[in-house]
N, C-alpha and C positions, 0 to 999 in steps of 0.2 A: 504494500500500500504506500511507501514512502518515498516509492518509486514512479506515482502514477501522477504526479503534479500537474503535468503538461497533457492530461485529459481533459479536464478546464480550459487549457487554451486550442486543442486543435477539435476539428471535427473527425468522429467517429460512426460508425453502426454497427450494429449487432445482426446476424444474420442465422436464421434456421436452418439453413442447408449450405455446407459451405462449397459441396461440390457445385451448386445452380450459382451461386455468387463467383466464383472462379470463373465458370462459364459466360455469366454477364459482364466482368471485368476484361474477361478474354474480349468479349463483343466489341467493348467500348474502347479496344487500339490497346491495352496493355499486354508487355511479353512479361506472362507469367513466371518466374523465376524461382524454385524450388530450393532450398538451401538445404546441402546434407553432405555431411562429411566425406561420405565416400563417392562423390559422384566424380565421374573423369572430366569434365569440364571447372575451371574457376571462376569464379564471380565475374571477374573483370575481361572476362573472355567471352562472357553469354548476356552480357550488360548489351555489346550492340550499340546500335542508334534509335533503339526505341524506348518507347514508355515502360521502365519495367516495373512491378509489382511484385515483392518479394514475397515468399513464404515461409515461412519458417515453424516448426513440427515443437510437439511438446518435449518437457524436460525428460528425458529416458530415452520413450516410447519412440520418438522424431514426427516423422509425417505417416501418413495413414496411405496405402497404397492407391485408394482413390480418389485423394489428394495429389496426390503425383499423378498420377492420370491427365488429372483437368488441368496441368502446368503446361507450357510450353516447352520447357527447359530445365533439369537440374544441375544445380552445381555448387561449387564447396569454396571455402574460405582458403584461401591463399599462406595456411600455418604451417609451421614445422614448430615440431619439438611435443607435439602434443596431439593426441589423438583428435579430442574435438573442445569443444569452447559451451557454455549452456547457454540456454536461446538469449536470454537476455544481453549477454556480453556478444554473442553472435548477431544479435539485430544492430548492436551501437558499430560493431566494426563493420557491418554489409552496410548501412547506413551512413558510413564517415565516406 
């Protein structure tokens, strides 16, 4: 919670299906962008020149397989030394 400050300042939604919401994002010109450590692609190599929209899976578990479905694209953080990074530290470095 002490990390959520900046939900006051930005816009958000909440969504019931997230595979139909990936689908409409995909609609609206965004390249879906999957984040997971093991993927053969890196962030900054599946970035493009488009609109991307990241995804990123829960703490453990990752992403759910049809959530990756409805991506365009997966691909991984650009790290050495370390297996993987947890979402939260993995959103502020895909996000920098």
């Amino acid at each position: 919670r002490s990390a959520s400050g900046a939900l006051e300042a930005l816009p958000w939604v909440r969504v019931v299906n997230l595979a139909r919401a990936l689908g409409e994002i995909g609609d609206a010109g965004f390249w879906r962008i999957a984040l997971d450590g093991d993927a053969p692609t890196t962030l900054d190599a599946a970035l493009g020149s488009s609109q991307p929209a990241l995804v990123l899976g829960s703490e453990g578990e990752g992403l759910r397989p049809l959530t990756i479905e409805n991506c365009d694209q997966v691909a991984r953080l650009p790290i050495t030394g370390m297996e993987s990074l947890n979402v939260l530290n993995a959103a502020a470095v895909a996000l920098y």
